[in-house]
N, C-alpha and C positions, 0 to 999 in steps of 0.2 A: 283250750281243751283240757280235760284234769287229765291227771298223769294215773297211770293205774300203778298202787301202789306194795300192791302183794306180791311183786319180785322183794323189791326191800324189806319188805317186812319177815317176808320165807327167808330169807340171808340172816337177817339178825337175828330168831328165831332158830335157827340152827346153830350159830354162835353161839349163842347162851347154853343152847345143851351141849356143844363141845366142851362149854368150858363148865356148865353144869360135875357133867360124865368127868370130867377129868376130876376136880373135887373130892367126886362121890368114890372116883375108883382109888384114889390116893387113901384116904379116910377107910375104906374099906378094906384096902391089903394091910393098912398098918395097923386096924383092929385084929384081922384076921391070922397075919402073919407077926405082929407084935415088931416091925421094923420100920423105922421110922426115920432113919439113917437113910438120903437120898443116894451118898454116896459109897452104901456098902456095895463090893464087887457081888455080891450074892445076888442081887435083886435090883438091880441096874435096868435091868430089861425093861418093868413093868413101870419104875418112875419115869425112862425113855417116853413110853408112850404116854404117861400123863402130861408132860413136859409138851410134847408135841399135842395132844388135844385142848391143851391149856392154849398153846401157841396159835393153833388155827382158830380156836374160839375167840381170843383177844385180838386178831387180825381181821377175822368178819365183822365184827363187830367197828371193828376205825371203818372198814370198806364199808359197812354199809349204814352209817351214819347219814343224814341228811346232809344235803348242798346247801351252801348259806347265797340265798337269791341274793344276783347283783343289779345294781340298776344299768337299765341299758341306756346308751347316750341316744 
């Protein structure tokens, strides 16, 4: 029976714009705000969450990688 595969694909799919969105927001605070310094205490906040959109998008993306089929004895 085939396996329906638009769970997998909706996960990885989302992952990529996680980590798309994180990119795009990183590149844009530090056009916008001219900081570029992850670690200045001013602007901690906003690299937090890149950091963390970065993180979940790089985690769906291992999770929802293909199975590598094994043979069955």
């Amino acid at each position: 029976m085939a396996e329906n595969l638009f769970p997998q694909k909706l996960k990885l799919g989302l992952s990529l714009l996680l980590i798309i969105g994180g990119i795009l927001m990183y590149v844009g605070w530090g056009i916008a705000y001219g900081s570029w310094n992850m670690f200045d205490k001013n602007y901690i906040g906003v690299y937090v969450i890149v950091v963390v959109l970065l993180a979940l998008g790089v985690l769906g993306v291992l999770l929802s990688r293909e199975a590598v089929p094994t043979k069955k004895k």
